[in-house]
DRENGU-620185 format. One record per residue (C-alpha): residue number from 1; residue in one letter; x, y, z. Coordinates in nm, 3 decimals. Each point is the difference from the previous one (the first is absolute). Layout:
N
<r><seq>NUM</seq><type>a</type><px>X</px><py>Y</py><pz>Z</pz></r>
...
//
This chain:
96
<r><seq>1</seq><type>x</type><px>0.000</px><py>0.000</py><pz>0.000</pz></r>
<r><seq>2</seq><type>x</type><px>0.061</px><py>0.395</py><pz>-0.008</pz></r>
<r><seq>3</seq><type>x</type><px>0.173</px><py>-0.041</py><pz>-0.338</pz></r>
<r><seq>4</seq><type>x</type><px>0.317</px><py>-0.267</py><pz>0.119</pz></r>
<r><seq>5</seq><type>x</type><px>-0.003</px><py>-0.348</py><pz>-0.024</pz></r>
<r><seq>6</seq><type>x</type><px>0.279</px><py>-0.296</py><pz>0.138</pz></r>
<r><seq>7</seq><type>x</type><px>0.003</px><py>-0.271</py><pz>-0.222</pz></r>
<r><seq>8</seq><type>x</type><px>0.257</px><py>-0.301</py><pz>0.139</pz></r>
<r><seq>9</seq><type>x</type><px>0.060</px><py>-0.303</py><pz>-0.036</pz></r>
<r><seq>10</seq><type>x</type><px>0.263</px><py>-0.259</py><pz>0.088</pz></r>
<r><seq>11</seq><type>x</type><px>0.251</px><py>-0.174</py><pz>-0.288</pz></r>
<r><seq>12</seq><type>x</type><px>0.285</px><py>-0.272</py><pz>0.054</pz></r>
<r><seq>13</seq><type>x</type><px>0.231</px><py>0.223</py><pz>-0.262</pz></r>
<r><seq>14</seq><type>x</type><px>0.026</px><py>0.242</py><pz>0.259</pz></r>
<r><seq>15</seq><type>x</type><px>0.285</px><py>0.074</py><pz>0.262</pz></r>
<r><seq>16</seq><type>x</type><px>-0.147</px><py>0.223</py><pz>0.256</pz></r>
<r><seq>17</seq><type>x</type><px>-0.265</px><py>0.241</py><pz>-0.054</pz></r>
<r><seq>18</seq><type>x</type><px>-0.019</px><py>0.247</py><pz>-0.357</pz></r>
<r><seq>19</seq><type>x</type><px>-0.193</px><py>0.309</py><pz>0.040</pz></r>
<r><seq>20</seq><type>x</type><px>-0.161</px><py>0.225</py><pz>-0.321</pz></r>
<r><seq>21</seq><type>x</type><px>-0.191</px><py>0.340</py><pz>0.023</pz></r>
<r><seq>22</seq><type>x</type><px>-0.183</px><py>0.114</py><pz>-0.296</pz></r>
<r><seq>23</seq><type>x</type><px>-0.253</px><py>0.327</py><pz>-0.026</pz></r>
<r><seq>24</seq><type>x</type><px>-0.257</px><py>0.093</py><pz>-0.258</pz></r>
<r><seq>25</seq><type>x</type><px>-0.100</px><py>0.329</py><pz>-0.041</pz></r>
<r><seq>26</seq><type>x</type><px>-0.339</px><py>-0.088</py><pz>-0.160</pz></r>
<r><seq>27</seq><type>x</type><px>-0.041</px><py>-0.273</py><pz>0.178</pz></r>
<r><seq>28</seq><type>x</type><px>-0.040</px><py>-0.365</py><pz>-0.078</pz></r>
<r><seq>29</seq><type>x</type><px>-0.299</px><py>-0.226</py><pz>0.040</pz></r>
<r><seq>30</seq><type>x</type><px>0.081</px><py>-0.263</py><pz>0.301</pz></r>
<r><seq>31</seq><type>x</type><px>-0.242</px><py>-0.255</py><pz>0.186</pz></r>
<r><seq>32</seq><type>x</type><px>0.020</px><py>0.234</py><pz>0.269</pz></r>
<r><seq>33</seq><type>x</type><px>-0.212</px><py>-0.031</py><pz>0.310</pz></r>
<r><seq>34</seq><type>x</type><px>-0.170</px><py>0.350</py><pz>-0.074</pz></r>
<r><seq>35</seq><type>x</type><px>0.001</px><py>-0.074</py><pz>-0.372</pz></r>
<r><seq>36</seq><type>x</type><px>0.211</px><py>0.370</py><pz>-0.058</pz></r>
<r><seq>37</seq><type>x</type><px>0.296</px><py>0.002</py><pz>-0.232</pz></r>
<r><seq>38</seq><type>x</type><px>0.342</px><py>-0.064</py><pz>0.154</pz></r>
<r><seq>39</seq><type>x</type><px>0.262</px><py>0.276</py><pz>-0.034</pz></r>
<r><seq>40</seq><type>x</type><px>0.290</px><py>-0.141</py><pz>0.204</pz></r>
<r><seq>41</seq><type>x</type><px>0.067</px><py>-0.398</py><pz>-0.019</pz></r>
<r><seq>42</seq><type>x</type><px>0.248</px><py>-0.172</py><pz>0.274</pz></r>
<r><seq>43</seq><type>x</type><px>0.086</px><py>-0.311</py><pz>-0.184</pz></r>
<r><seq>44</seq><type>x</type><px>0.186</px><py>-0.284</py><pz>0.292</pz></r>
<r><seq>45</seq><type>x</type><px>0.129</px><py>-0.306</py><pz>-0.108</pz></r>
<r><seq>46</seq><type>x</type><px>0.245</px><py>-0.247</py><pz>0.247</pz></r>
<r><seq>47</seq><type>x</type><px>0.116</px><py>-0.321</py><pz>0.025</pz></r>
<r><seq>48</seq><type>x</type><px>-0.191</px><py>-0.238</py><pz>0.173</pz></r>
<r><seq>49</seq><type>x</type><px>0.218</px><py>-0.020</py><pz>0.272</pz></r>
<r><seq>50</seq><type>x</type><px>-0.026</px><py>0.383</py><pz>0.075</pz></r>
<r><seq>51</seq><type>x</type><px>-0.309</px><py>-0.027</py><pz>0.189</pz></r>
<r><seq>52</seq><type>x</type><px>0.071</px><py>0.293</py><pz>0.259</pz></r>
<r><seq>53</seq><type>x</type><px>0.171</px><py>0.190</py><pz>-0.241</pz></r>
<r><seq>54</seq><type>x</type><px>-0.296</px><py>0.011</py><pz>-0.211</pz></r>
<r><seq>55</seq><type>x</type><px>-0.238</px><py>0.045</py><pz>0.277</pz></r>
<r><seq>56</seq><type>x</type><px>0.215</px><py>0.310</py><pz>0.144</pz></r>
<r><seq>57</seq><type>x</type><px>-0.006</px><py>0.143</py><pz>-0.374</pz></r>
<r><seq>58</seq><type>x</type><px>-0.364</px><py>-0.021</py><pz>-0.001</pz></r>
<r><seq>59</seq><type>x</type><px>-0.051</px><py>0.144</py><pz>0.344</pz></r>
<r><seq>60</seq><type>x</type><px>0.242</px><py>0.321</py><pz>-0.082</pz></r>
<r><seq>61</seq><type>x</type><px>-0.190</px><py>0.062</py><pz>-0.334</pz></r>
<r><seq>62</seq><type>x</type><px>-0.289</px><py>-0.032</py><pz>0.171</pz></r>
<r><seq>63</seq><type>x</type><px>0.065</px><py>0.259</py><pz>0.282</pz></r>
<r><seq>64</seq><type>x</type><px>0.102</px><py>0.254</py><pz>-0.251</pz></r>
<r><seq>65</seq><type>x</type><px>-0.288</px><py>-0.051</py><pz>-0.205</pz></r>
<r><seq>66</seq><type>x</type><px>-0.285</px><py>0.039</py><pz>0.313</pz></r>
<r><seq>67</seq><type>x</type><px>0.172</px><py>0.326</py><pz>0.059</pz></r>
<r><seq>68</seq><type>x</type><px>-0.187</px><py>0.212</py><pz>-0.225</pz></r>
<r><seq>69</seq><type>x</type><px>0.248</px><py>0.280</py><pz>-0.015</pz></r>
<r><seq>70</seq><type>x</type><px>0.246</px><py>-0.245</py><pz>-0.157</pz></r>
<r><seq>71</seq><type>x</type><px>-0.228</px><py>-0.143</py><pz>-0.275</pz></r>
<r><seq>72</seq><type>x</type><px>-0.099</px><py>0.318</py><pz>-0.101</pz></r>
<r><seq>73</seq><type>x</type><px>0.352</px><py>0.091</py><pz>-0.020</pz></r>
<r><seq>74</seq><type>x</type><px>0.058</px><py>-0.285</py><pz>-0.195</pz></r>
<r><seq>75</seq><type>x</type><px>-0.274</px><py>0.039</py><pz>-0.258</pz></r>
<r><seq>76</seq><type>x</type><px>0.148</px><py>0.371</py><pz>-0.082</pz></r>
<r><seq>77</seq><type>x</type><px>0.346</px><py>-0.089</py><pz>-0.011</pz></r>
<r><seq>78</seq><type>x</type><px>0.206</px><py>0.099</py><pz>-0.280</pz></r>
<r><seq>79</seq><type>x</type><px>0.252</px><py>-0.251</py><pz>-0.070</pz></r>
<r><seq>80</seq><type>x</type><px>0.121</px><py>-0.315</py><pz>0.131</pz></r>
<r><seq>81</seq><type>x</type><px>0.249</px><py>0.109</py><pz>0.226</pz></r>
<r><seq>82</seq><type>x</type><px>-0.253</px><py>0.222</py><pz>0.122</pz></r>
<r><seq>83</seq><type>x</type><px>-0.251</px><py>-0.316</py><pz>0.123</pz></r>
<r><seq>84</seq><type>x</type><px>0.320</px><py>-0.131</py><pz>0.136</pz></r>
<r><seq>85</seq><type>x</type><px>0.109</px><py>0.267</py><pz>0.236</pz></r>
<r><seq>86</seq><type>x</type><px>-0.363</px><py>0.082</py><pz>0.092</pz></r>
<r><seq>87</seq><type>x</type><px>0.000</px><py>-0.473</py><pz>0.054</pz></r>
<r><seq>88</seq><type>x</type><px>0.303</px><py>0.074</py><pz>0.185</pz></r>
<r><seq>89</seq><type>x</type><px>-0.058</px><py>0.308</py><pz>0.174</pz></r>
<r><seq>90</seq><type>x</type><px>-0.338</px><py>-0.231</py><pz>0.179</pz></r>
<r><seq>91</seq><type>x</type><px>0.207</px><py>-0.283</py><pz>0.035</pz></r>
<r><seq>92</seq><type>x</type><px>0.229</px><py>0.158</py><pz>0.209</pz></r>
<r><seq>93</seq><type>x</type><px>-0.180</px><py>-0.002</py><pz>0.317</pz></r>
<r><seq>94</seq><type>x</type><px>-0.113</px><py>-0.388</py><pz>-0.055</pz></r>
<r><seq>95</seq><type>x</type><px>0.167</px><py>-0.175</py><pz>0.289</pz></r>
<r><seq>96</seq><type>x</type><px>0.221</px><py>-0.268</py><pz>-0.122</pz></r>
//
């Protein structure tokens, strides 16, 4: 919902945990929960033994994206590297 989704998935050809951001500034048509267009897509995909790596990837992306400061910030960025240091900017207060 609110324009962001998390797609995920496990895969044996995977070491660790591979992360992708995308955005869409017209927005793209998604099976979303609210049935609005996605702008900003968090794509996950780890190896099956990277359980709580995955998990804690899931759990930061979604704290950011409940705050609704930062998806809003998101939505408008600019660039890439903008979405990046607003993703890092919220992540760094996450408790590791």
């Amino acid at each position: 919902g609110k324009g962001i989704a998390v797609p995920h998935a496990k895969h044996e050809s995977i070491r660790g945990i591979v992360a992708a951001l995308g955005h869409s500034r017209t927005g793209i048509s998604y099976a979303s929960l609210d049935n609005l267009p996605v702008y900003t897509v968090f794509l996950l995909v780890a190896s099956p033994e990277a359980t709580g790596e995955h998990l804690a990837a899931l759990e930061r992306i979604s704290a950011i994206v409940r705050d609704d400061d930062y998806w809003r910030f998101l939505r408008d960025a600019k660039s890439g590297g903008e979405m990046l240091d607003i993703i890092a900017e919220a992540d760094s207060g996450f408790d590791e």
